[in-house]
Z-matrix of the N, CA and C atoms (Angstrom, degrees):
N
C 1 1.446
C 2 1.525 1 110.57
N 3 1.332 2 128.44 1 -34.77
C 4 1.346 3 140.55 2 -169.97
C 5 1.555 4 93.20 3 -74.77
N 6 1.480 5 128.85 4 -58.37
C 7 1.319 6 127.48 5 -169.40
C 8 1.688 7 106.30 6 -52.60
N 9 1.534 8 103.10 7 -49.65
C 10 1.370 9 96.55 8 170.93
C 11 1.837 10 149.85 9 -65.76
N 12 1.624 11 98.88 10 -27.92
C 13 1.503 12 106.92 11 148.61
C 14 1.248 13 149.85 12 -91.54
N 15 1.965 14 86.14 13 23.49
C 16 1.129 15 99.68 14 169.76
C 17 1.547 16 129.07 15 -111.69
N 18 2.097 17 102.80 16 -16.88
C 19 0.944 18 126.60 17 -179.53
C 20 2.016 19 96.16 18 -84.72
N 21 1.357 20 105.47 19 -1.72
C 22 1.861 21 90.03 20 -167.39
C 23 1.584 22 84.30 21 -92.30
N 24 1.387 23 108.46 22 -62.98
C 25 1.674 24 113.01 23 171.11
C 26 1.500 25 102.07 24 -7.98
N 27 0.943 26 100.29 25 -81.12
C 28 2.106 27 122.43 26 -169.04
C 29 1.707 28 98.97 27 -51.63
N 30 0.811 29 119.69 28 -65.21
C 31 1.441 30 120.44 29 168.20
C 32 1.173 31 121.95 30 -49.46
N 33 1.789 32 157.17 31 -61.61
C 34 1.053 33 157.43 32 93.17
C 35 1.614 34 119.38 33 16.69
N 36 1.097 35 146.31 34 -70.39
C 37 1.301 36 126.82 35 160.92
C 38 1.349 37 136.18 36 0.24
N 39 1.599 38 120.24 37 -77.60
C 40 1.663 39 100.87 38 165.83
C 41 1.818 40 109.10 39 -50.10
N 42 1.307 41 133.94 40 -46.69
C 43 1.728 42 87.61 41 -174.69
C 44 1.836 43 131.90 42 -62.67
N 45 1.847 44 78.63 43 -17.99
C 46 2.078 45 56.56 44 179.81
C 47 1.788 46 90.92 45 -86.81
N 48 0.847 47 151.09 46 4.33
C 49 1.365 48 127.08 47 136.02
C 50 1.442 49 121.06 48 -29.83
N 51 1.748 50 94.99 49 -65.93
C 52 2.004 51 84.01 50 -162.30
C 53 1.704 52 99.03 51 -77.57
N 54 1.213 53 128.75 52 -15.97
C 55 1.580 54 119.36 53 165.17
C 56 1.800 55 108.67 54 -55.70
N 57 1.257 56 123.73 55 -5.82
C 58 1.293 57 102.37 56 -166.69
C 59 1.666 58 94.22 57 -91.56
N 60 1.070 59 118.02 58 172.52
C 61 1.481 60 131.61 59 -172.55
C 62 1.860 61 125.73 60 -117.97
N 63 1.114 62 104.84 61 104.36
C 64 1.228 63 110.32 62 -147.96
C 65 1.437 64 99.71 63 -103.50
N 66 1.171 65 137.28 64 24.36
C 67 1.286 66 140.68 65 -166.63
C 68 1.626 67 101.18 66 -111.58
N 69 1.335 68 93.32 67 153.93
C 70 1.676 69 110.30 68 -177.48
C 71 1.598 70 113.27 69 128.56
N 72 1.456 71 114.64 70 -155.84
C 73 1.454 72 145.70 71 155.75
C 74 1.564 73 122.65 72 -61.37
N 75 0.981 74 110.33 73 92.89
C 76 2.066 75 96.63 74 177.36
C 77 1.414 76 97.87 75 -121.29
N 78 1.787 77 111.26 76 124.83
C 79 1.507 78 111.42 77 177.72
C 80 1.895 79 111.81 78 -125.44
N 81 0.924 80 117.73 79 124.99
C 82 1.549 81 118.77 80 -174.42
C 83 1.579 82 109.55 81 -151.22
N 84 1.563 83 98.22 82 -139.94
C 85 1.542 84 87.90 83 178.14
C 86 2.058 85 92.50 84 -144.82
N 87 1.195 86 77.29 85 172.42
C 88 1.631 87 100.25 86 -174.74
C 89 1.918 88 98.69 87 -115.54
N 90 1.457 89 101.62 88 119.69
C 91 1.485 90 91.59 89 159.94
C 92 1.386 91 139.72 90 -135.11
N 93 1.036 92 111.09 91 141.52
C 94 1.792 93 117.15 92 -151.46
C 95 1.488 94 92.31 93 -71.47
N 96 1.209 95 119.92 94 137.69
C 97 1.413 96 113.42 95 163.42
C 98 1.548 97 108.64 96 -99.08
N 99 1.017 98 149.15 97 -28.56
C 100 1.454 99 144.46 98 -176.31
C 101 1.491 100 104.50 99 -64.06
N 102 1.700 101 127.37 100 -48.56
C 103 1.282 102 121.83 101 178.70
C 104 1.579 103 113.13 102 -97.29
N 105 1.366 104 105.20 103 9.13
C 106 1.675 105 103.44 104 -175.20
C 107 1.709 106 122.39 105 54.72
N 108 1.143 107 114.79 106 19.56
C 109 1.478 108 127.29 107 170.42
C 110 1.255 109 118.85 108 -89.84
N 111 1.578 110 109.98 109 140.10
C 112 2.109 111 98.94 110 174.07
C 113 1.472 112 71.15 111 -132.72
N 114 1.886 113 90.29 112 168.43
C 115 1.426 114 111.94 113 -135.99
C 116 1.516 115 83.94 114 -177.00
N 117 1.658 116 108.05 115 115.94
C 118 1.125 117 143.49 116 161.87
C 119 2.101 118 108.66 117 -7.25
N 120 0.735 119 131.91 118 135.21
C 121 1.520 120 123.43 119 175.96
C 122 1.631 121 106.21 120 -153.25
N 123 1.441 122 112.65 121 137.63
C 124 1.648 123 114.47 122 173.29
C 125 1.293 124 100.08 123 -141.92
N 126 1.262 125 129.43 124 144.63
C 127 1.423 126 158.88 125 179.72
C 128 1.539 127 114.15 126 -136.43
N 129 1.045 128 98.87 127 130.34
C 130 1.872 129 114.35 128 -172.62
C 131 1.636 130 106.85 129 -127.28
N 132 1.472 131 111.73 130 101.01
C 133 1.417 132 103.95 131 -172.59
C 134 1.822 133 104.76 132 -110.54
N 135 1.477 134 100.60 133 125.33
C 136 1.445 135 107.00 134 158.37
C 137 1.428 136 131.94 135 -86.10
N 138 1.318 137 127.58 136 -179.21
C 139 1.313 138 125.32 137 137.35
C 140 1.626 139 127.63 138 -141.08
N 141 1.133 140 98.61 139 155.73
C 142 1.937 141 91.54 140 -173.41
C 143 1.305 142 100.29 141 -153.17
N 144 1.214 143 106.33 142 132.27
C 145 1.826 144 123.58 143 176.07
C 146 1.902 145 106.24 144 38.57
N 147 1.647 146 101.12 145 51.65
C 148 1.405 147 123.05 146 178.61
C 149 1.658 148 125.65 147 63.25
N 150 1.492 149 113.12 148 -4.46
C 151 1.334 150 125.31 149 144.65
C 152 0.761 151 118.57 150 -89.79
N 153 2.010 152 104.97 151 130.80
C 154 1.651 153 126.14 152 155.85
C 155 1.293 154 109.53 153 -50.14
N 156 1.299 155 112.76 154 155.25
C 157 1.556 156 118.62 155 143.52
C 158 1.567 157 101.83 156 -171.08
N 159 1.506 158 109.07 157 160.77
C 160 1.329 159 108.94 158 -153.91
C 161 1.892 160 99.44 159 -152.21
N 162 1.552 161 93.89 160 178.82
C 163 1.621 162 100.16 161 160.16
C 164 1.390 163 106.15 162 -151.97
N 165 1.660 164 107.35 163 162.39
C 166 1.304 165 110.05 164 -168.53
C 167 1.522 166 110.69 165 -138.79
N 168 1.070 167 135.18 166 124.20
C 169 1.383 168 127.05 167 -174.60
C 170 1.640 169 115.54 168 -128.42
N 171 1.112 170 121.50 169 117.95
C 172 1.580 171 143.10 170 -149.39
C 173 1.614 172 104.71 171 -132.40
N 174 1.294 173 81.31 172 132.95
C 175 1.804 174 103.24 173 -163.53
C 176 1.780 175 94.89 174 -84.33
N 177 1.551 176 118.44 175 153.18
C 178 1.510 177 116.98 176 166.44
C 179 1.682 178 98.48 177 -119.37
N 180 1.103 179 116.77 178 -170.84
C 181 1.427 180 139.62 179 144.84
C 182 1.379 181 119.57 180 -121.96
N 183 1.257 182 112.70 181 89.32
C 184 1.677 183 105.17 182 -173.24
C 185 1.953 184 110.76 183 -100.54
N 186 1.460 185 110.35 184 117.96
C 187 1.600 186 97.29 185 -165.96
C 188 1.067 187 111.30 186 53.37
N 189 1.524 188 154.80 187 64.27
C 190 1.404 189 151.31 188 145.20
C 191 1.839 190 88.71 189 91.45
N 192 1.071 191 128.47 190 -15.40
C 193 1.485 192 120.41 191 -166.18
C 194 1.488 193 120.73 192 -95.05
N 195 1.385 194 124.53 193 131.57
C 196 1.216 195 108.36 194 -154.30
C 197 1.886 196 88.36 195 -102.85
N 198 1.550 197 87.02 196 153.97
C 199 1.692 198 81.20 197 -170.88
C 200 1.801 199 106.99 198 -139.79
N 201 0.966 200 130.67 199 155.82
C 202 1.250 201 115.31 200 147.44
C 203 1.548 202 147.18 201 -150.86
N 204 1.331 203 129.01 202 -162.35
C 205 1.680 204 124.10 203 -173.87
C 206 1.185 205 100.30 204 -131.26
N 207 1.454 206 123.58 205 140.90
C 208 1.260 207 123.77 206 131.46
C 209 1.552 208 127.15 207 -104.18
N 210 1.534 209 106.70 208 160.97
C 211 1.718 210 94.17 209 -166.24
C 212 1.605 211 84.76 210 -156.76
N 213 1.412 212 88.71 211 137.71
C 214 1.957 213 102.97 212 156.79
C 215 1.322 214 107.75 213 -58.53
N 216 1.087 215 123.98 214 154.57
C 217 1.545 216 148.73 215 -175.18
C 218 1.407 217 110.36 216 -119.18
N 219 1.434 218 145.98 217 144.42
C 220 1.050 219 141.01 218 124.68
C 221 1.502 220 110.79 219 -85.24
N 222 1.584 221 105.21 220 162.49
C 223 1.671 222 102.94 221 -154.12
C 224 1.728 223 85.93 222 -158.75
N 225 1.747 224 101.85 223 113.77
C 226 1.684 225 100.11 224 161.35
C 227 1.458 226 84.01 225 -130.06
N 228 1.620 227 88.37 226 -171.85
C 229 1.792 228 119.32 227 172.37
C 230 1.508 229 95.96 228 -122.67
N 231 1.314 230 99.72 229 126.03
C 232 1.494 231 114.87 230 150.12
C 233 1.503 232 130.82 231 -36.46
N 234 1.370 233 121.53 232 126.61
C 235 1.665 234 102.99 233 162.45
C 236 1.727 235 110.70 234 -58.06
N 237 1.414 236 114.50 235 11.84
C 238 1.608 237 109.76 236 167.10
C 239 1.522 238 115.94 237 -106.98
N 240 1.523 239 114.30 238 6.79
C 241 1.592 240 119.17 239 -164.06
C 242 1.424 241 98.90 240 78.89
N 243 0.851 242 144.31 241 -56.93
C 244 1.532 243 137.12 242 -179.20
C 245 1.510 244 113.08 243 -11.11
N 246 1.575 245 121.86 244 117.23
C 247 1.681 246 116.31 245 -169.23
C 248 2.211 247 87.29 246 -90.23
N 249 1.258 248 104.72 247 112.36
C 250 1.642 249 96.44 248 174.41
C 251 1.876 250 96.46 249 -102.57
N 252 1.117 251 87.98 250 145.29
C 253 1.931 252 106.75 251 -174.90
C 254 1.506 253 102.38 252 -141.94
N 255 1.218 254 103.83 253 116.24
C 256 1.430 255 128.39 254 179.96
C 257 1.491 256 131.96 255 -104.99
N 258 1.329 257 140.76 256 120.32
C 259 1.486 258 113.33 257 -159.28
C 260 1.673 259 109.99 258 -87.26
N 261 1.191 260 91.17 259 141.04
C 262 1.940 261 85.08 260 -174.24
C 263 1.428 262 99.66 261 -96.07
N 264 1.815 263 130.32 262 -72.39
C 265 1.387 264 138.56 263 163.79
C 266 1.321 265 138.65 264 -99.37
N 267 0.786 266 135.87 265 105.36
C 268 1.480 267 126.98 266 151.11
C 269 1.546 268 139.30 267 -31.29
N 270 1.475 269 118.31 268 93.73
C 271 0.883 270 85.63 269 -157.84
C 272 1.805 271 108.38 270 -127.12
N 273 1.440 272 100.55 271 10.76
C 274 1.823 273 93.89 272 161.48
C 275 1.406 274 95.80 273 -136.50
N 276 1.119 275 123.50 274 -169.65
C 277 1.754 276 141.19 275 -177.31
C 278 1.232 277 134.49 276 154.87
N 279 1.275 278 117.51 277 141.94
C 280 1.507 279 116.90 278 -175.81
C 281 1.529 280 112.50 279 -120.82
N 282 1.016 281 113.39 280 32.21
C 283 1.067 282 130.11 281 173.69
C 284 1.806 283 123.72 282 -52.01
N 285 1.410 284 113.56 283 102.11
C 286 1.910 285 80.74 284 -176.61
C 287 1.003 286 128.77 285 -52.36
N 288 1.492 287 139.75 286 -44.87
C 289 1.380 288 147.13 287 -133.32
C 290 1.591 289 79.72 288 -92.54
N 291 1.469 290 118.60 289 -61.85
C 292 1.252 291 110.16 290 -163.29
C 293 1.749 292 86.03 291 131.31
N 294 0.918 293 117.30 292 149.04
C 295 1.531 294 136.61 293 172.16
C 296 1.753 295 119.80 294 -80.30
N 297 1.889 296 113.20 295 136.88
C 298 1.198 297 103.34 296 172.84
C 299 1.128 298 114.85 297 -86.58
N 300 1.479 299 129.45 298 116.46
C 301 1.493 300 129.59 299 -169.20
C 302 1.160 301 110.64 300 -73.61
N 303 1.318 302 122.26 301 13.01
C 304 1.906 303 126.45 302 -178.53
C 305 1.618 304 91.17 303 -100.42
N 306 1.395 305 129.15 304 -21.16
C 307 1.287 306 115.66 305 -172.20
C 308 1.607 307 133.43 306 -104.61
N 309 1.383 308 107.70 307 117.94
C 310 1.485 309 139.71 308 170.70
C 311 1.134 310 133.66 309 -50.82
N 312 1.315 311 126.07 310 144.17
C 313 1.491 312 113.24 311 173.00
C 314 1.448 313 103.19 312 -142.32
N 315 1.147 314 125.34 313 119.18
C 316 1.497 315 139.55 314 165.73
C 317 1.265 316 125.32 315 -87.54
N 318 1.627 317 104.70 316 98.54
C 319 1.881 318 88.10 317 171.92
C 320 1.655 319 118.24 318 -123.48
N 321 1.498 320 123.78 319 138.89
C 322 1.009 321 131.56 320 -168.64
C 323 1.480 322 105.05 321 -113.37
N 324 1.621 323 117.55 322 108.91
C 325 1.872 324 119.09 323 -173.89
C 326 1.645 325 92.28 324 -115.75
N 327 1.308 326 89.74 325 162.56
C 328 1.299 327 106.14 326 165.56
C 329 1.566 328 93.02 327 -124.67
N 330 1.661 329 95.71 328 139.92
C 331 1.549 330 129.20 329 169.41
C 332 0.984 331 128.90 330 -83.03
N 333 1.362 332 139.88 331 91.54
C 334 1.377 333 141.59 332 154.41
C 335 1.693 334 136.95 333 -84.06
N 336 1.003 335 118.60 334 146.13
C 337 1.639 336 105.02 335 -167.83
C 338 1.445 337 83.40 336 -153.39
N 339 1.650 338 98.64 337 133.14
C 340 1.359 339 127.16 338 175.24
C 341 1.309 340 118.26 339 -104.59
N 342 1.527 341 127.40 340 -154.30
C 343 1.517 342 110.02 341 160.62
C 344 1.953 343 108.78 342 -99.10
N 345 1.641 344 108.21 343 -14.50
C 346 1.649 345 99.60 344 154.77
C 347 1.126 346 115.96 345 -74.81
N 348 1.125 347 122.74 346 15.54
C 349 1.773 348 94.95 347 -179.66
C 350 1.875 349 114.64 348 156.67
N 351 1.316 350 120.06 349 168.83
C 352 1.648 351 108.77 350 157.16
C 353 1.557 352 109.60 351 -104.84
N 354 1.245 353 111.84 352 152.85
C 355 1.608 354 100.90 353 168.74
C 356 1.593 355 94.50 354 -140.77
N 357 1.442 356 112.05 355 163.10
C 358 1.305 357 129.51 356 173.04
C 359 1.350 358 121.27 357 -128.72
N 360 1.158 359 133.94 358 127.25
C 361 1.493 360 113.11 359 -159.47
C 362 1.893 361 92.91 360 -152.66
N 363 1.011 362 135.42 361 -174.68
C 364 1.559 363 132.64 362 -162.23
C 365 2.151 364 115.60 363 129.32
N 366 1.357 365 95.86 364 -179.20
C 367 1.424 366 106.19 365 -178.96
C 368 1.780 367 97.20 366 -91.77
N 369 1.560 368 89.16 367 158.67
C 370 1.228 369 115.04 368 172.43
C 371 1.643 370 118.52 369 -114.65
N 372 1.497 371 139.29 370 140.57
C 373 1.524 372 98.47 371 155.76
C 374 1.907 373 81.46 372 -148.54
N 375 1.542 374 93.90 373 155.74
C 376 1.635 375 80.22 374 156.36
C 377 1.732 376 108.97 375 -131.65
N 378 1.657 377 117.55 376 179.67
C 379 1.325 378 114.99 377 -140.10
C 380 2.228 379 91.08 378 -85.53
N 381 1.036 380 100.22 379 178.22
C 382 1.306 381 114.65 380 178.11
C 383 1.869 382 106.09 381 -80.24
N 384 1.475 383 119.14 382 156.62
C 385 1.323 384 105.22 383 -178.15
C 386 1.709 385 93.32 384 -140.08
N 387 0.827 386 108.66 385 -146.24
C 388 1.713 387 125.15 386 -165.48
C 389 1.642 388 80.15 387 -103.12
N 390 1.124 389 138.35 388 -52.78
C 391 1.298 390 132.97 389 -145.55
C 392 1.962 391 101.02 390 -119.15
N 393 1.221 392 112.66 391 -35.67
C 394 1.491 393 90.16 392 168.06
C 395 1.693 394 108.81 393 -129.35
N 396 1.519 395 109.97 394 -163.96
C 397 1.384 396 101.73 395 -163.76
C 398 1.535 397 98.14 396 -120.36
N 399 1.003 398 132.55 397 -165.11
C 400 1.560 399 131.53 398 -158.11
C 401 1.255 400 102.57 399 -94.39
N 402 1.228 401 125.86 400 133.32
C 403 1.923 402 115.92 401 179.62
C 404 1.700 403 96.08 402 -119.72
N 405 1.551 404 79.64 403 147.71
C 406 1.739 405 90.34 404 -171.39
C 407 2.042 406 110.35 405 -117.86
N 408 1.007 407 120.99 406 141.24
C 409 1.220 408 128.46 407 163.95
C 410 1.220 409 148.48 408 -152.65
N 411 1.264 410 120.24 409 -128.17
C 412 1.356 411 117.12 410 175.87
C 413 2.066 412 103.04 411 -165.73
N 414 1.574 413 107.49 412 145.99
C 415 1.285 414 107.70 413 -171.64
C 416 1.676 415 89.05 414 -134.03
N 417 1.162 416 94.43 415 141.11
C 418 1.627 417 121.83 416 177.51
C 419 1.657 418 109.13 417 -127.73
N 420 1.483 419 116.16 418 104.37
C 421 1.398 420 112.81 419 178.35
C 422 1.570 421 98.08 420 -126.38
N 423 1.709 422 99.13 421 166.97
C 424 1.458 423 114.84 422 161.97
C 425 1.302 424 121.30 423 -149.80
N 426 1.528 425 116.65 424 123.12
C 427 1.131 426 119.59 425 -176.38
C 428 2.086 427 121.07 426 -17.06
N 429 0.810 428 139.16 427 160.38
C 430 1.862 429 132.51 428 169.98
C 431 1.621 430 86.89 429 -139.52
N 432 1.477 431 97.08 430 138.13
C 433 1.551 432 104.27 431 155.43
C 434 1.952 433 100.82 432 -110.46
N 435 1.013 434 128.41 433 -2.57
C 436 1.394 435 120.06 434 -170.06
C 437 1.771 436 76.96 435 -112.83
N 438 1.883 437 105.16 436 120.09
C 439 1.364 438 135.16 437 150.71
C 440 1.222 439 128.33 438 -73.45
N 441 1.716 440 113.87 439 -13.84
C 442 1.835 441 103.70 440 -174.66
C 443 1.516 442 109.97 441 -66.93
N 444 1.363 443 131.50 442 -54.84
C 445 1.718 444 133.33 443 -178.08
C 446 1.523 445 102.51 444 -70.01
N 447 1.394 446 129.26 445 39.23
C 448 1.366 447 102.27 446 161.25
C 449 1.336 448 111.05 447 -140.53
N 450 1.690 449 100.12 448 134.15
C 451 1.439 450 129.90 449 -163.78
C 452 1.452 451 114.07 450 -58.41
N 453 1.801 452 103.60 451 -25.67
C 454 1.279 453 97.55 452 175.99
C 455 1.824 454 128.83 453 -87.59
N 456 1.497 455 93.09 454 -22.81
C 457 1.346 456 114.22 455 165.99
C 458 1.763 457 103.61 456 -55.98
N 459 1.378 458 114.84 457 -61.52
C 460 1.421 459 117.97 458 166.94
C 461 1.468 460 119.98 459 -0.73
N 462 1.350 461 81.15 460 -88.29
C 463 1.648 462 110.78 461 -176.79
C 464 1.621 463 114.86 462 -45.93
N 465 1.632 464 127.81 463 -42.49
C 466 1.103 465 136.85 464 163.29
C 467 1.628 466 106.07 465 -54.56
N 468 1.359 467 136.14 466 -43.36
C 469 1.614 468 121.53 467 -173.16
C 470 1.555 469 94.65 468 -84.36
N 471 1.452 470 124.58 469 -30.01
C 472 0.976 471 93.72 470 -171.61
C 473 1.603 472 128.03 471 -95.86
N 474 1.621 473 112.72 472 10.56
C 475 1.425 474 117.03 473 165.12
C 476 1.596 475 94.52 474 -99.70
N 477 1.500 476 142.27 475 -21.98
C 478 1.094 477 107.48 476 151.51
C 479 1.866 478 135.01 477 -70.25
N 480 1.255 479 101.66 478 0.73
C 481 1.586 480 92.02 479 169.72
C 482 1.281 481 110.67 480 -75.58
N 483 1.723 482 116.72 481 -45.85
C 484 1.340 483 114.13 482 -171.04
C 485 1.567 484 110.64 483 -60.11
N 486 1.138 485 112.60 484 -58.29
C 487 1.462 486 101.19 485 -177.12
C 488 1.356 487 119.78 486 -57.74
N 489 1.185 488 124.80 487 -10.20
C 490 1.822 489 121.91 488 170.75
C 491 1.535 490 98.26 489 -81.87
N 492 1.398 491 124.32 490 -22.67
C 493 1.479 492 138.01 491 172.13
C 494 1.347 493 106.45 492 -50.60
N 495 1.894 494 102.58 493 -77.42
C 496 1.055 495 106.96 494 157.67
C 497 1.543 496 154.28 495 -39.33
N 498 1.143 497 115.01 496 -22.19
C 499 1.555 498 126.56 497 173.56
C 500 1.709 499 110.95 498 -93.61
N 501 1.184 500 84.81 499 -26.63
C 502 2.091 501 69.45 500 -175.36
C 503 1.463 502 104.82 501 -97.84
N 504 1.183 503 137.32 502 32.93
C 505 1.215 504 152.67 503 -150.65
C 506 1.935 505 85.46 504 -104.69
């Protein structure tokens, strides 16, 4: 009997994975392992007609200057539970140089949820380009139900102000 509720456990596991709910606010940090820096990170996951999709906006230090991106996300679950988030666009930045639009970022977390809280945490890497080389890490998030401190929330009122700017114009 033991072999067997243990093999259903083991068997059963990924669904209450994909039953868990991965949507919302997740704010933590991202950390570079080549320069040993962590660095602010937010992820906003939706869902609609049973696809995720999301955005993610990640702080740099460029020359002492702090800078940043936001980018759409694509967002599945693994047949291992694994939440993988992929960047599809870019679509603001303050970047000086200007951004290499060939470059990716792949991150694969695993989801846990306690009774404080969910967290997601896993490697990061993104791909190699003509101009830089592949950076590798690690991301530590946790769900937020409080929206006032987040930069990415920010950015959402404040391209919806402009465009209400914009329309009654």
């Amino acid at each position: 009997m033991k072999k067997f509720l243990t093999a259903a456990f083991i068997f059963l596991s990924p669904l209450f994975v994909f039953a868990q709910d991965i949507t919302g606010l997740w704010q933590g940090t991202m950390h570079n392992d080549s320069t040993g820096t962590s660095l602010p990170y937010e992820l906003l996951i939706k869902k609609e007609k049973n696809k995720y999709t999301g955005y993610s906006y990640t702080w740099f230090s460029v020359n002492g200057e702090q800078c940043y991106g936001v980018k759409k996300v694509k967002v599945t679950i693994a047949k291992d539970g694994k939440v993988v988030i992929k960047d599809d666009e870019l679509l603001e930045n303050t970047y000086p140089d200007g951004p290499d639009k060939n470059i990716k970022q792949l991150n694969v977390l695993d989801l846990t949820s306690t009774t404080s809280g969910s967290s997601m945490d896993g490697p990061f890497v993104t791909n190699n380009t003509k101009r830089y080389f592949e950076v590798v890490g690690s991301i530590s998030l946790k769900r937020v139900t409080t929206l006032t401190e987040s930069s990415l929330m920010n950015y959402f009122e404040r391209k919806d102000a402009q465009s209400g700017v914009a329309s009654s114009k």
